[in-house]
N, C-alpha and C positions, 0 to 999 in steps of 0.2 A: 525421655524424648520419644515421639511419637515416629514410629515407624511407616511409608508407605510405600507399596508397590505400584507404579504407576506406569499403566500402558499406554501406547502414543505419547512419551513425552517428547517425541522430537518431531510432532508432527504440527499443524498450525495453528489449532488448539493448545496442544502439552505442550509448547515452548513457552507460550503466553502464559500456562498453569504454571510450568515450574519457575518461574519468575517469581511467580506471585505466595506459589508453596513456600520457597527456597527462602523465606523472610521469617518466616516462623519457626518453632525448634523444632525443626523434626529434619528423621533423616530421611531419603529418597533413594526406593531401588529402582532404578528405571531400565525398564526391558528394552532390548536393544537390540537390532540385527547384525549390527558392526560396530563393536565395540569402539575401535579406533576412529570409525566417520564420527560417530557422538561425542567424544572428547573432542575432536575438531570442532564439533558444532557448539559446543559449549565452553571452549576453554578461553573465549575473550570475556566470559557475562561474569566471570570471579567466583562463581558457584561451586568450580572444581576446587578453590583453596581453602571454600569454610568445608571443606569435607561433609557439604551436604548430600551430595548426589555418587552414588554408588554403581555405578552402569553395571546390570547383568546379561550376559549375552544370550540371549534365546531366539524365538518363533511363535509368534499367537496360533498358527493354524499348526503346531505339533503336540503331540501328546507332553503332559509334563514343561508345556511353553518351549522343548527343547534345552529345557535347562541344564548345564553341567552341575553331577553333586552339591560342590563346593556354594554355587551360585545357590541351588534350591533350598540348601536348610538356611541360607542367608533367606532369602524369598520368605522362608516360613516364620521367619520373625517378624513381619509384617504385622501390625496393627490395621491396616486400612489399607483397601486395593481400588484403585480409580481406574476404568476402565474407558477409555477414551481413544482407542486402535482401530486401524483398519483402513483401508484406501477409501479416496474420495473419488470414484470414477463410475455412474453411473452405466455406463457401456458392459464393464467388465462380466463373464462368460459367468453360467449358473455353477459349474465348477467351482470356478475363482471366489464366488461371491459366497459358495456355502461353504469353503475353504477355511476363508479371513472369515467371515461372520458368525456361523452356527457352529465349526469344529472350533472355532475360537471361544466360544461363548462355553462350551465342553469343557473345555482345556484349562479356563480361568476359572470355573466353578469349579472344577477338582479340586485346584488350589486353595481355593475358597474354603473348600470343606474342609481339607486337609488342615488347615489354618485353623480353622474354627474349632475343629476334634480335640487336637494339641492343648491351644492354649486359649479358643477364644479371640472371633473375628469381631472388632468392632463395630465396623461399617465398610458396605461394599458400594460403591456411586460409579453407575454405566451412563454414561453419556449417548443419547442415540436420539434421532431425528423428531421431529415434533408432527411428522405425521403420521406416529407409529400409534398404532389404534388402543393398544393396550393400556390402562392406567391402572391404579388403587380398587377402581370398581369392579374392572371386567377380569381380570388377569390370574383369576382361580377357577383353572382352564383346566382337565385333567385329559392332559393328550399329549404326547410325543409328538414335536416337531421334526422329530431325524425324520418318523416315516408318512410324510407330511398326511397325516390325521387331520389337519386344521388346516384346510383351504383358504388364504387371504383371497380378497380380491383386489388381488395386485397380480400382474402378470410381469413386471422388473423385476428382476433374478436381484438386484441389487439392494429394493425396496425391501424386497418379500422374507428372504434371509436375515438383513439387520432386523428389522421388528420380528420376524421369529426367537431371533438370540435372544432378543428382549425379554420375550414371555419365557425362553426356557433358562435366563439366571431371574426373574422373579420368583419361577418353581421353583429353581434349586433354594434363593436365599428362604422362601418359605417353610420349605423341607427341613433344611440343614439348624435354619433359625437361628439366622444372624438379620441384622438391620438391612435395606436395601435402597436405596434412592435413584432415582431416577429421573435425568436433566435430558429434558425434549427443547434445545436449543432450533431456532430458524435457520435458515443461510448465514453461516459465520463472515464475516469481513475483517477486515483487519483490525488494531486497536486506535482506539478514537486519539491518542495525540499525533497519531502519524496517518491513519487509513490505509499504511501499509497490508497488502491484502496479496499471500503469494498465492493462495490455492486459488485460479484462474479460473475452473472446473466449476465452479456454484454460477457466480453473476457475473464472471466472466464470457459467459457463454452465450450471454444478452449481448456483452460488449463488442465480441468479437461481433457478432451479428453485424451490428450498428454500425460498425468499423466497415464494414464491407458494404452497407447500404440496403442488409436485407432484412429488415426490421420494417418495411412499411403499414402495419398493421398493431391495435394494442390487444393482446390477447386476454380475452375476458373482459375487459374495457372499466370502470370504474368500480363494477362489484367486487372483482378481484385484487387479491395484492398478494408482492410474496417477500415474507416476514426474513426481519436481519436484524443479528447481534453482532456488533466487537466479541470480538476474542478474549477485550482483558475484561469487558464487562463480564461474559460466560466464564473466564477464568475467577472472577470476583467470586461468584457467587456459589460455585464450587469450594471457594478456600473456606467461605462464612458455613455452609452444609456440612465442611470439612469437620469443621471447630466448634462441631454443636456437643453438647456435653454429654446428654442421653439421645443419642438419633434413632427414631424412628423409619419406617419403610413408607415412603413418601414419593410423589410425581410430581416433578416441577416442571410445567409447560412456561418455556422462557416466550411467550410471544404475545406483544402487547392489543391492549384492547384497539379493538378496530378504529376509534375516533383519532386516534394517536399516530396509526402509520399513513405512510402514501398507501394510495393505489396504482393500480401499474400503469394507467395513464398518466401518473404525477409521477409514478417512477421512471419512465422513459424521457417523460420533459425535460426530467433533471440529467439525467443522461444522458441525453442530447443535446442540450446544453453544454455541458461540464466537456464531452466530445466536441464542440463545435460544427453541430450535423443538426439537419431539420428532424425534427421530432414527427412523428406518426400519430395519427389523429383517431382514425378508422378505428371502429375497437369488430371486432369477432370473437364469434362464441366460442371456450375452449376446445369441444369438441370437434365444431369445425379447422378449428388449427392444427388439432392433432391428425385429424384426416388427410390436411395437407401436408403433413411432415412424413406422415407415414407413407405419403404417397409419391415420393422423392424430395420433399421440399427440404427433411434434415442433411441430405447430401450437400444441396445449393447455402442452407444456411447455416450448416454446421453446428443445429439446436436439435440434439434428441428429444422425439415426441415426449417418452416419458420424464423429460426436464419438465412438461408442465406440469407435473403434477404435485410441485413446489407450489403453485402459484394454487390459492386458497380462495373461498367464499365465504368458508366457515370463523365460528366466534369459539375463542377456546378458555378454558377455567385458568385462569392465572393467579388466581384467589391467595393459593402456597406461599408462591412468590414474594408477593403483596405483602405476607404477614412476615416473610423473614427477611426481607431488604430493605420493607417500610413503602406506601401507598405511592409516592414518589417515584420510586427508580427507575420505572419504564422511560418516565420524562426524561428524566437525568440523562440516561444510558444512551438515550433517540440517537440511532445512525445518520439519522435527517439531519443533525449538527453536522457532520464532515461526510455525507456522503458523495459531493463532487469531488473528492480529496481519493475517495476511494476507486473512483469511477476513472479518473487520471491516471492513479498506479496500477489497476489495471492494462490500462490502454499504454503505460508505458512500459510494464512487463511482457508485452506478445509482441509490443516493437523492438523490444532488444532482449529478448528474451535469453543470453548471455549475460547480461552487464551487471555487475558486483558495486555494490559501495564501498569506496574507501572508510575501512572501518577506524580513520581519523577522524570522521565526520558522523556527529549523531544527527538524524534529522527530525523537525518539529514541523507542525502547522500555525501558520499565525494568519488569523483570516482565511481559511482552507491557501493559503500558500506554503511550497513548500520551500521550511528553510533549511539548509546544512551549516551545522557547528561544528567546530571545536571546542576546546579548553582552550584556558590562558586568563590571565589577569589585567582589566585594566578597560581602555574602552575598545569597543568593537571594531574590529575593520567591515562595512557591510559592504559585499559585492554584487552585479548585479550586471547580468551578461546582454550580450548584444543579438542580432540575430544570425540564424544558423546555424546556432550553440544553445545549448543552456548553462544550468547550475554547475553541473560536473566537469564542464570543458575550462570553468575556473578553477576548480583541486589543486593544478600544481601553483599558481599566482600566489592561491588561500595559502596554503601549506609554506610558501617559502616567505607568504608576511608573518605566520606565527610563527616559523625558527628562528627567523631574525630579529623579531621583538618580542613576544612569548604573552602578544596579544591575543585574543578571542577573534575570530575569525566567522563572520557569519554570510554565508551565499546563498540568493534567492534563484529561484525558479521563476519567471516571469510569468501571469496567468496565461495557460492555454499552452505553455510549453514546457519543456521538462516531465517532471511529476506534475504539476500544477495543472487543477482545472483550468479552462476556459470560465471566462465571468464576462457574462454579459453585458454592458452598457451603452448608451446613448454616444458616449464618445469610449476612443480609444484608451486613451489615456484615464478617464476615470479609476478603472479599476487598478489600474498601474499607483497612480497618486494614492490610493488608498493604501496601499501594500507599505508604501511607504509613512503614513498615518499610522500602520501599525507596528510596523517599526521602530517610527518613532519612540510611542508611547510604550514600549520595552524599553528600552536606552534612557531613562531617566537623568543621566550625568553625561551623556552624549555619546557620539560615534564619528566614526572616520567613512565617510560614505566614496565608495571607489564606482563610478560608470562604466561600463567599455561600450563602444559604439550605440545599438538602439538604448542602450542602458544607464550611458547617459545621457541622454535626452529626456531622459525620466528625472533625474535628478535635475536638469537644466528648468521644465515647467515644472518641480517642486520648490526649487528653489525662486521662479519666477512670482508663487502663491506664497513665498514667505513659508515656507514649511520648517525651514532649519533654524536651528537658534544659536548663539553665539556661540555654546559649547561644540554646535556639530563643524563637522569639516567636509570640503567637496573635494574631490580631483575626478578630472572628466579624461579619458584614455579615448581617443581617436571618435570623440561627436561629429557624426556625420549634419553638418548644417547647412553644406553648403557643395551640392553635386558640380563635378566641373565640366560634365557631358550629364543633358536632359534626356533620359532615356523612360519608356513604359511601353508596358504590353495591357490590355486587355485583359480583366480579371479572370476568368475562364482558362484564354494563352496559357497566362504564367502560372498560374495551376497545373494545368495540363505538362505544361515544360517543367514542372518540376516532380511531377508524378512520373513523368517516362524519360529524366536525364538518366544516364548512364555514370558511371563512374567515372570514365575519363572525360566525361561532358564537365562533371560537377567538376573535375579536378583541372580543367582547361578553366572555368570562370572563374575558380579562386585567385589565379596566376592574372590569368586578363584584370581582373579588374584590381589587382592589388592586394587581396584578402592577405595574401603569404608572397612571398619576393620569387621565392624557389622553390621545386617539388620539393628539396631535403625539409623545408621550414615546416612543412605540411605536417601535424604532428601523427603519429600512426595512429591507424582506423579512422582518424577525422574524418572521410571522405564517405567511407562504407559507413560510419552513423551518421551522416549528412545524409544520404541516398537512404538509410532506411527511416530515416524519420518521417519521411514522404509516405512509409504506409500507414500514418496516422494523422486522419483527418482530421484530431484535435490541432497538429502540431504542424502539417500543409496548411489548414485553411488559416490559423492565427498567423501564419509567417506571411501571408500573401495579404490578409486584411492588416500587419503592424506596415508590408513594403507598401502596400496601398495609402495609407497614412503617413508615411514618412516622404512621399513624394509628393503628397496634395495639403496635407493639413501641419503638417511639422513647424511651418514658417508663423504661424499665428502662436499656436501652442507653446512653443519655445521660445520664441523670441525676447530677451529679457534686455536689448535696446542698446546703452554705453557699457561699456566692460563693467568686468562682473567679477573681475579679478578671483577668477576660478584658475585650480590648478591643474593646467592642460598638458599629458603627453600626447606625442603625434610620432605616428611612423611617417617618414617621407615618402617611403613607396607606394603610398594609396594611391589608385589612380581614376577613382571616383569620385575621392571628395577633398575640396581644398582646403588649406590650414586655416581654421577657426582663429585667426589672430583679435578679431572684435570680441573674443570671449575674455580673453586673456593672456596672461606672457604663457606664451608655448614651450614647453622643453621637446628638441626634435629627436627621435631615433631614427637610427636607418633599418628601418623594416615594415612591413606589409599594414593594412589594417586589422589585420588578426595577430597584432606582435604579444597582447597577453596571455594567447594561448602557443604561442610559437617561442616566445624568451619570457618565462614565466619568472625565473631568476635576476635579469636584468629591469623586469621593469618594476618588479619588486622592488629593485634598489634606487632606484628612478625617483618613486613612489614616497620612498622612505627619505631618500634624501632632499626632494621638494619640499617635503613636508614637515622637514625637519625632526625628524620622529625618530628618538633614539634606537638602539638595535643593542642587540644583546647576543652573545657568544651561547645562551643558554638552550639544549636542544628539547624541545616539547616531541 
């Protein structure tokens, strides 16, 4: 069994790695600051029970990693050390940066040697940024970098340190004479089935920008672009370099040929877009940009000058790559598949930059939408929220349809809310109907399709285009079809009125209009992530163009004429919208128009028993 030591594996990289390590036979030391947070962070993924992963506790910026005894002569049974550590924070102090970076780079090359003297290192693979100057060619360099000998021209304490580390473990592994490889990955993003992306700190930093409205310019303009890999793609091709049989001392620049990616005017489009914000046309030379940042503009847009120096002109040798993943794989890999996907979870992580998933629910993309699972057997329950909510404000509804029938349970994010991009189209509802096309065509033996409020209305013109087939099933939970007081503001207004409500404003018009009967029904925090979803203009501007839609164009849209013999619950307390009886037989509740996120248990059973749908004592 193949031994490795691997640094950073709990960071946003090495989680994605040890996933992908953790399938093969080998065992994993993995260096660790707290021992007890890393069992936490690993102890849902089943890694800890195949006794693959061996936590030891140390420090990259101490001598000896900080290892206790016991841990080290563990450590030196290592066959292969992956070195993939260090903070991702561009800011941090020339201390801090030659700390984690250069003492770090000391400290593992000890190791290294140590390793190698004993018994015989077989491969050592550093992961570091892809605009580190040194490769195969240049990097027999005879100079001390402790007593900077070797002037970069970089003047980032954060830049200058990681590529120094660089060059000083190629000397060591050349020295010592052990294999070395070296992975120059672009801006990581999350992994392409999800686009989950938590380190914020790379393109997040465009986002937040964008989010605030101070992006009107495209920096460097179509000659530039700034290069991005998935996590599990970079973690792919580390495990393939892994498992090479004789490894060589190699430079893999992960970043593909320029005809392949966007440029950052096609990156911001998309972005802009995916945010639901006008896009920046302007392009400016970089220099001039960095002049303006350095000259207070980083304060106002919260983009460090030296972030631009991510963003590229240059053509790089990807040749390596090419010959070990095969001529393809750039294509394959492209962020361009789900990069609105990515652009979303960003802008949903700096809005609720607390919020946890219920780790009941695995989430997927289908069509860059995002969808949350469970397990269970049988056909799906699909749900599919209203406005003011998303995906997650259905959890407890999801959760109490799988205990009681030990059905599969799938909740969508609507486009442009939730996680989910904004999608573009001519009409509103297009992108909506397609979500459901793809849906579809996963459910080959049907599903149980559940609406709440704007959510079903989606199912009402699905079902009006004939979308469902006999195997599917509908139940619509409080469609709004039909206002009983004609109310509207002016697009700008209700923007604005909903950028500057206050908490007791938002929690006065839930009551007013019916949303919840009583403050107790209000589920807790509902209200404080009602109010902060308003700092995200993907998730403002989509709730104001769907209430814009739903007041002018709903009645064409939806209208599907003689009943329709859909299966309708209705709270009575609504005091917006009147009982849809032309849809179909209504079963009434007494409660507000938000009764599936206020009696999640109840209408569950509602649900179950309209529908005739057996239930089961069995607990998932």
């Amino acid at each position: 069994m193949k031994r490795i030591l691997l640094i950073g594996g709990t960071g946003f990289i090495g989680k994605q790695l040890v996933q992908q390590i953790a399938t093969e036979q080998v065992e994993i030391f993995l260096l660790v600051r707290s021992k007890s947070k890393a069992i936490k962070l690993f102890e849902e993924s089943g890694y800890l029970h195949r006794n693959l992963l061996q936590f030891v506790e140390g420090d990259l910026t101490k001598e000896g990693l900080g290892l206790q005894e016991e841990d080290l002569q563990q450590v030196n049974k290592s066959d292969v050390i992956i070195h993939a550590g260090g903070p991702m924070n561009i800011s941090i102090s020339e201390k801090q940066a030659t700390s984690a970076f250069l003492n770090g780079a000391k400290y593992v090359s000890e190791i290294a040697e140590s390793i190698h003297v004993t018994k015989g290192l077989e491969h050592f693979i550093h992961v570091v940024g892809y605009m580190s100057p040194f490769n195969d060619d240049n990097s027999d360099i005879d100079i001390n970098v402790f007593q900077n000998a070797y002037e970069l021209e970089i003047k980032n304490h954060y830049e200058r340190t990681k590529f120094l580390a660089d060059l000083y473990m190629r000397q060591q592994a050349k020295k010592v004479g052990y294999p070395i490889s070296v992975i120059n990955p672009p801006t990581v993003v999350g992994p392409s089935q999800t686009g989950s992306t938590e380190q914020v700190d790379g393109l997040g930093l465009l986002v937040k920008s964008m989010r605030k409205g101070l992006m009107p310019v495209v920096p460097g303009g179509r000659n530039y672009r700034l290069p991005l890999i998935a996590n599990d793609a970079l973690a792919k091709i580390i495990v393939r370099i892994l498992n090479q049989q004789q490894p060589k001392s190699h430079t893999y620049t992960l970043v593909p040929d320029r005809q392949m990616e966007l440029n950052v005017s096609e990156l911001l489009r998309i972005m802009a877009e995916s945010l639901n914000v006008k896009a920046p046309t302007k392009a400016i030379p970089i220099q001039i940009m960095k002049l303006l940042l350095n000259s207070g503009g980083s304060k106002i847009t919260g983009i460090p000058a030296d972030s631009l120096n991510f963003l590229t002109n240059k053509d790089f040798s990807n040749a390596k790559v090419k010959e070990v993943m095969g001529p393809d794989w750039f294509r394959t890999t492209s962020v361009k598949n789900f990069l609105p996907a990515v652009i979303a979870d960003i802008d949903y992580r700096i809005t609720y930059p607390h919020q946890q998933l219920d780790s009941r629910f695995n989430r997927v993309l289908i069509g860059n939408v995002v969808i949350y699972q469970t397990c269970g057997e049988g056909k799906p329950f699909i749900l599919f929220h209203g406005l003011l909510s998303d995906g997650e404000d259905l959890f407890p509804l999801g959760i109490q349809l799988l205990e009681k029938t030990g059905r599969p349970v799938w909740i969508v994010d609507l486009p442009g809310l939730g996680r989910s991009p904004f999608q573009k189209e001519k009409s509103m509802m297009t992108a909506l109907l397609q979500t459901v096309k793809y849906l579809l065509s996963q459910v080959v033996e049907g599903a149980h399709f559940i609406g709440h409020s704007f959510g079903a209305l989606v199912l009402i013109a699905a079902h009006k285009d004939n979308y469902f087939r006999p195997e599917d099933s509908v139940t619509l939970l409080q469609p709004p079809v039909m206002k009983k007081v004609t109310t509207g503001f002016p697009f700008l207004i209700k923007k604005w009125t909903l950028k500057t409500a206050s908490f007791s404003r938002i929690e006065k018009y839930c009551l007013e209009t019916g949303l919840f009967s009583t403050v107790e029904q209000i589920p807790v925090d509902y209200i404080a992530k009602v109010k902060r979803s308003f700092t995200s203009p993907r998730i403002l501007n989509t709730t104001v163009l769907l209430d814009e839609w739903l007041s002018s164009k709903k009645k064409k849209e939806t209208n599907v004429g003689s009943k329709s013999n859909f299966e309708i619950i209705w709270g009575d307390q609504d005091k917006t919208y009147q009982t849809p009886i032309k849809l179909g037989e209504v079963k009434m509740l007494p409660y507000g128009h938000h009764f599936p996120l206020s009696h999640p248990n109840e209408t569950a059973h509602v649900i179950l028993e309209n529908s005739k749908i057996e239930t089961s004592l069995k607990n998932y």
